[in-house]
N, C-alpha and C positions, 0 to 999 in steps of 0.2 A: 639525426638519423645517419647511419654510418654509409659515405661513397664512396665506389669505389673508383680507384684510379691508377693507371699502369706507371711505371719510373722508364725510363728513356734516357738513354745513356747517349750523351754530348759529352764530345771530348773525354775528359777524365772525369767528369760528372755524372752523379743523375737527377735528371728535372723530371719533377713532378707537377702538374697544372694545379693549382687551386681553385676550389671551387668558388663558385660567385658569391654564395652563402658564406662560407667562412670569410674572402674576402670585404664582405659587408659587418661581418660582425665582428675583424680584425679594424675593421676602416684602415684595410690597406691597400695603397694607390701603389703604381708605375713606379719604381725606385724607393718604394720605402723600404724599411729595415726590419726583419723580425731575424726570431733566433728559436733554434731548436734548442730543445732539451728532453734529456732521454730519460726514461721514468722507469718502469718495470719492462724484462725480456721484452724486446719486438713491438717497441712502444715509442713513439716519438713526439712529443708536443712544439707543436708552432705558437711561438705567440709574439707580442710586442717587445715586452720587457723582456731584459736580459736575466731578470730575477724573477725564478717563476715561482708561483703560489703556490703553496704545499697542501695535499689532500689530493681530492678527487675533484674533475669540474663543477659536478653539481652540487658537493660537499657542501659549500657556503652556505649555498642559495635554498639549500633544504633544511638547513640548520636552523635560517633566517625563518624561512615558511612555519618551522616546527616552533621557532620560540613565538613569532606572532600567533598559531593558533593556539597554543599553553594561554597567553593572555587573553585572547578572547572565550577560551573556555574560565578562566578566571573571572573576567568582566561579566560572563553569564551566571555563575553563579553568585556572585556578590548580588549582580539585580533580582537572580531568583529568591536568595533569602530574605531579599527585603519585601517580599510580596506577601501580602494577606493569606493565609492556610487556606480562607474561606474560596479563595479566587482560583487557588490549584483544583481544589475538589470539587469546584465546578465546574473546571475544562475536563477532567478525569470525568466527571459524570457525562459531559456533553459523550466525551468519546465511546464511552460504553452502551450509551443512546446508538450513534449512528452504526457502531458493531452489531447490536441486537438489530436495528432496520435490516439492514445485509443480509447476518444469518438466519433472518425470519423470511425474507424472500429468497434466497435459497431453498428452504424449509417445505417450502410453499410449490415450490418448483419443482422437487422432488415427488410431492405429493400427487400433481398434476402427471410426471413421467410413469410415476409406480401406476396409475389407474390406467395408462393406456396400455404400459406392460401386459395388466391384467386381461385388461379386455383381447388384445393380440393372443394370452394364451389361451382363453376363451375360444375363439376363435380358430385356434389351430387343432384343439381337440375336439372340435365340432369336425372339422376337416377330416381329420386321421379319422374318428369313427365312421363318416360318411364312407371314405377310403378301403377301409378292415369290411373282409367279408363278414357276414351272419355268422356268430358261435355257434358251431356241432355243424356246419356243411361244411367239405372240406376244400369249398374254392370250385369245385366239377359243375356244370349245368347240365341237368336231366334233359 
């Protein structure tokens, strides 16, 4: 996560604080030695070595992640072709089981909602007519 940090002009210099984070993850103490290197416009890398790694930081490390899970989607299907057809089609069946449970209590649910709807509008046309004057009088009391 990127900090930010002001530059501070000593002497003919300017120092910039490091942070305790990058500190930790340079393992750099009181006198030790790093070195910048300039990468693209308005870009500066601090690091240990005087020889810095080519690419991007997380470049490696995703490259890494992306070829370990290539092998483990590998290792997956190797174990999955070795499995019985019998044993797929019955986790396939389990799961269309516990789908119809679901959408059959939903179903059901619906069922229960639509019947009070009804009655509610039962209800509200018993109201309205109570409400509405007698057809052919026009509202006037004799």
């Amino acid at each position: 996560m990127p900090e930010q940090r002001r530059a501070r002009r000593v002497n003919h210099s300017l120092m910039v604080a490091v942070p305790r984070l990058i500190q930790e993850h340079l393992d750099l103490r009181e006198g030790g030695t790093v070195y910048w290197h300039t990468g693209s416009p308005y870009e500066g890398v601090l690091a240990r070595s005087a020889h810095r790694v080519g690419g991007r930081p997380a470049g490696k490390a995703l490259e890494t992640e992306h070829q370990k899970a290539l092998e483990t989607i590998a290792r997956l299907k190797q174990r999955l072709g070795g499995r019985d057809q019998a044993v797929l089609h019955e986790g396939k069946s389990v799961g269309w089981a516990e789908a119809q449970k679901y959408y059959s209590k939903i179903a059901a649910d619906l069922g229960v909602i639509l019947t009070r709807l009804d009655r509610v509008e039962q209800q509200l046309a018993k109201c309205a007519a109570a409400a509405s004057p007698a057809p052919g009088s026009d509202g006037a009391q004799a």
